[in-house]
C-alpha positions in Angstrom: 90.8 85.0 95.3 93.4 86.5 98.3 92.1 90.4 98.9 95.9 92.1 99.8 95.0 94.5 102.2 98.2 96.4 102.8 101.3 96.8 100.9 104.4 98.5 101.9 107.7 98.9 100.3 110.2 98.3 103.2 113.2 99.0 101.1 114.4 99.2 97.7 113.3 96.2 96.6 111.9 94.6 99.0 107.9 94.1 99.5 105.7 93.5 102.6 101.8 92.8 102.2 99.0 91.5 104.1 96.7 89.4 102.5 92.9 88.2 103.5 93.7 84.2 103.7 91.4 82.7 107.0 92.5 79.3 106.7 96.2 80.1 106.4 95.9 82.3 109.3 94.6 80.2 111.4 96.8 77.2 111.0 100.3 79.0 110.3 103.3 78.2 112.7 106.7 79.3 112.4 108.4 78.5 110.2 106.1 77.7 107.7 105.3 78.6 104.0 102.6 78.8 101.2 102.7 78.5 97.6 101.7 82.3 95.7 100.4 82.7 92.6 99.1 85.8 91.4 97.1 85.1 88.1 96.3 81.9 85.9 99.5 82.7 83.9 101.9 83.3 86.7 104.4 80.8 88.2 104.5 79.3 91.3 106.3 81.5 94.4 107.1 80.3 97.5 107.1 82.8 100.2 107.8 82.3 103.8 104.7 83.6 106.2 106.3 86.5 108.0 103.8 87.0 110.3 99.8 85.9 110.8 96.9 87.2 113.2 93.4 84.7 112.7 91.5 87.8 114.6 92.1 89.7 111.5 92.2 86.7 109.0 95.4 87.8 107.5 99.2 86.7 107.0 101.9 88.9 106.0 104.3 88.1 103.0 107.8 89.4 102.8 109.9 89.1 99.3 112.5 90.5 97.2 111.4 91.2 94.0 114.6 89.6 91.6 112.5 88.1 88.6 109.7 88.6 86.6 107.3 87.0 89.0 108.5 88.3 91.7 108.3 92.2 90.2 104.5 91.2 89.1 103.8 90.8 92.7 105.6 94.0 93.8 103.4 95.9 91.7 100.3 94.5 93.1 98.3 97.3 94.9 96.4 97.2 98.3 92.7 96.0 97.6 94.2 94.0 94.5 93.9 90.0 94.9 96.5 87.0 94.1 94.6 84.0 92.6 96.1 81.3 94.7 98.0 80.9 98.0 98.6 77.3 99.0 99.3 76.8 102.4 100.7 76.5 105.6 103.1 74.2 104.0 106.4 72.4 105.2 107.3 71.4 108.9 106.9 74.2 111.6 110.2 75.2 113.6 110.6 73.2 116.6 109.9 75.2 119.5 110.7 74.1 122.5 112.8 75.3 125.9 116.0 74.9 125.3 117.8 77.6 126.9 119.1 80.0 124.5 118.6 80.4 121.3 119.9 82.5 118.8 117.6 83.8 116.0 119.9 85.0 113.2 118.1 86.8 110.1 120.4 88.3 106.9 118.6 90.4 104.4 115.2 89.3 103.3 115.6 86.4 106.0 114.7 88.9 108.9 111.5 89.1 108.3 111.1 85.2 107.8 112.9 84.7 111.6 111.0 87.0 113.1 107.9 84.2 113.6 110.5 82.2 115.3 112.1 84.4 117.7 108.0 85.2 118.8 107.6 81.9 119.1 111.3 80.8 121.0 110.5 83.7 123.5 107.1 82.7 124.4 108.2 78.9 124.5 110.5 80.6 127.2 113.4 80.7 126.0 116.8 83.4 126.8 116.4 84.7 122.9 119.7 86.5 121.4 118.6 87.9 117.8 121.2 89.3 115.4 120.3 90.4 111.9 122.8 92.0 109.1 122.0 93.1 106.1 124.1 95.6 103.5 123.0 98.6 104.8 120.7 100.5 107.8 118.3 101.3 105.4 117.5 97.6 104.4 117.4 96.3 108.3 113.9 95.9 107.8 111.5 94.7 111.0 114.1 95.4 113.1 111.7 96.7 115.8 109.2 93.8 115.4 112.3 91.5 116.2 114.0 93.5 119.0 110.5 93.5 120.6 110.2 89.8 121.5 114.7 89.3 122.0 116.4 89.4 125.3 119.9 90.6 123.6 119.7 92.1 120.1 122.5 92.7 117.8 122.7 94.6 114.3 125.1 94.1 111.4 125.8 95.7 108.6 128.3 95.4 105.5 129.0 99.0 105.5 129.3 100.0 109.0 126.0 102.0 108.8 124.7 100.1 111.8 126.0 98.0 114.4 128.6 95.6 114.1 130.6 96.2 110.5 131.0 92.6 109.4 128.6 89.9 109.0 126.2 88.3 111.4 128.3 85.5 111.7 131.2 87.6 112.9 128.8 88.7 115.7 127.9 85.2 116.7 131.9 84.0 116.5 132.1 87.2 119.3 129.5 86.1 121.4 130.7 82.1 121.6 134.5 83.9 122.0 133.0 85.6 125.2 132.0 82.8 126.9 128.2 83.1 126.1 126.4 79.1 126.5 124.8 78.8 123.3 121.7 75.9 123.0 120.9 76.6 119.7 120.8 78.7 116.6 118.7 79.3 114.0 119.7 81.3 110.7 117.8 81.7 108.1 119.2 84.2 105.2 120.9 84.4 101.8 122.9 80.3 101.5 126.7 82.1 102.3 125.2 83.5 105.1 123.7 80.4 106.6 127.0 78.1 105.2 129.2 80.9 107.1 127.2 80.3 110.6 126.5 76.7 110.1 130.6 76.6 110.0 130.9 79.0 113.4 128.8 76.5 115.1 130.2 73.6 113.7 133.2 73.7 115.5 131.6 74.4 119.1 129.1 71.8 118.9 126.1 74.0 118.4 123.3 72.8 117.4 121.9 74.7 114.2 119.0 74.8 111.8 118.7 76.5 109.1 115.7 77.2 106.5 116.0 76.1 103.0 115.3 78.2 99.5 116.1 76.3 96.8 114.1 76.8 93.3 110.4 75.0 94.3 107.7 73.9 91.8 104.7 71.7 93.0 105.7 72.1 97.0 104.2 68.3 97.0 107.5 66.6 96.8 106.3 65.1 93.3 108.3 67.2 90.8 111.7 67.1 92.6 113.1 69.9 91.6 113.5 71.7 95.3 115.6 68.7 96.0 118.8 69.3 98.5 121.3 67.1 99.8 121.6 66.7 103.8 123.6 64.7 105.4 124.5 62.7 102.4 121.1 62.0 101.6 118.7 63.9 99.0 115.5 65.4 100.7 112.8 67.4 99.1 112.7 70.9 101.4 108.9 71.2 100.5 108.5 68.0 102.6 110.7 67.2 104.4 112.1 71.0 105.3 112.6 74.1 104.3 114.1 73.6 108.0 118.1 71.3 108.4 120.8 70.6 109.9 122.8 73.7 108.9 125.6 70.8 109.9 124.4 68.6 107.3 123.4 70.8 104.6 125.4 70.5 100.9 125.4 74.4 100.6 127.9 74.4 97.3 125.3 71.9 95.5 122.5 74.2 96.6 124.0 76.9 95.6 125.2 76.2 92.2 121.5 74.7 91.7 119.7 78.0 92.6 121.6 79.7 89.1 120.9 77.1 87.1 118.5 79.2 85.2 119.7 82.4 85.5 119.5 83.1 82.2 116.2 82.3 81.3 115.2 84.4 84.2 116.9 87.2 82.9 114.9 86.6 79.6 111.7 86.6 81.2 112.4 89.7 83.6 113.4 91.5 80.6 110.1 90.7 79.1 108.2 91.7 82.3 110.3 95.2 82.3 108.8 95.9 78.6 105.5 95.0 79.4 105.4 97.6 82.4 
């Protein structure tokens, strides 16, 4: 059992908690993700680690509650445990000095860069950071990210905050400018990440970009978080969640991610009666 020792609604519906898990804590790296499962009957989640500190045994989870699993864990409580987490899992970000990086987050994806640009600025690199998301209220860790980021952009759909536009309208700026660009790293919502991967694409830029297709096993037995990069089918519990953002199929992907839609509606409806 994984004690959660804090929880904290960051937006509407979106969920932050620290959980008690040593062995995760200690071993986590950027990038990387566990498996969540919050009782015997519950599915299996897969949830990027947002953050992790081994002096306090903990990692911190950030999700957006849009099915029935999802909403379960939401209304967890602090001093309440999840069953099982499974995990560091996947291949931690590269991290190296290359000279400047950009860290790009959208929505939900924020939190999940914000590891990275910790990790790209104490690697020593010049770290630019821009997140978006719909609205200033839902630009969650925005201080946690600007703290570690030499340059630090905001977006917003609205025009709440920042930039009105997307993030990848703030990147396009930047490379208009004149700014030398090593590489990027986006991680967000698939339009997002296709819409930057396309930016870059045509300057040369290398760009990576983390994966969430619909995940079962995370052994690379059952398949089912298959992608297609580069031409080639790769399982992003094994081989990712990080790409080529150059390479990545992101119509395939993203047709796969509704495929069950609507037996997810069926069984949020069924989690909404049983409140």
């Amino acid at each position: 059992m994984f004690r959660i020792l804090n929880k904290q609604r960051l937006y509407e519906n979106i969920v932050k908690i620290d959980v008690e898990a040593p062995l995760v804590a200690r071993n986590a790296k950027a990038g990387q993700f566990v498996i969540v499962r919050l009782d015997e009957k519950s599915e299996r989640i897969p949830l990027t680690v947002a953050d992790h500190d081994p002096n306090k045994n903990s990692i911190t989870l950030v999700f957006q509650e849009v099915g029935a699993s999802t909403k379960l864990l939401g209304r967890s409580k602090s001093r309440d445990s999840i069953l099982d987490i499974l995990g560091p899992l996947g291949h931690p970000t590269e991290v190296d000095k290359f000279g400047t990086v950009v860290c790009i987050g959208g929505g939900v994806g924020i939190a999940v860069v914000h590891p990275i640009v910790k990790a790209m600025k104490k690697a020593g690199n010049n770290v630019i950071t821009i997140i978006g998301s719909r609205c200033e209220d839902a630009l969650i860790f925005r201080e946690d990210n600007k703290a570690h980021s030499d340059e630090f952009y905001i977006t917003t759909d609205d025009g709440s905050c920042g930039r009105k536009g997307f993030v990848s309208d703030e990147l396009k700026a930047l490379i208009d400018k004149g700014k030398k660009i090593d590489r990027v790293i986006a991680i967000g919502p698939v339009p997002m990440m296709k819409a930057v991967s396309n930016v870059t694409k045509a300057h040369g830029i290398k760009t990576i970009v983390s994966l969430n297709p619909l995940m079962l096993d995370a052994t690379g037995m059952c398949g089912v978080c298959r992608v297609t990069v580069g031409g080639v089918v790769k399982f992003a519990c094994v081989d990712g969640p990080e790409f080529d953002g150059h390479q990545v199929d992101f119509d395939e992907l993203s047709i796969r991610l509704i495929q069950y839609k609507d037996k997810e509606q069926i069984a949020l409806q069924k989690c909404e009666k049983c409140k």
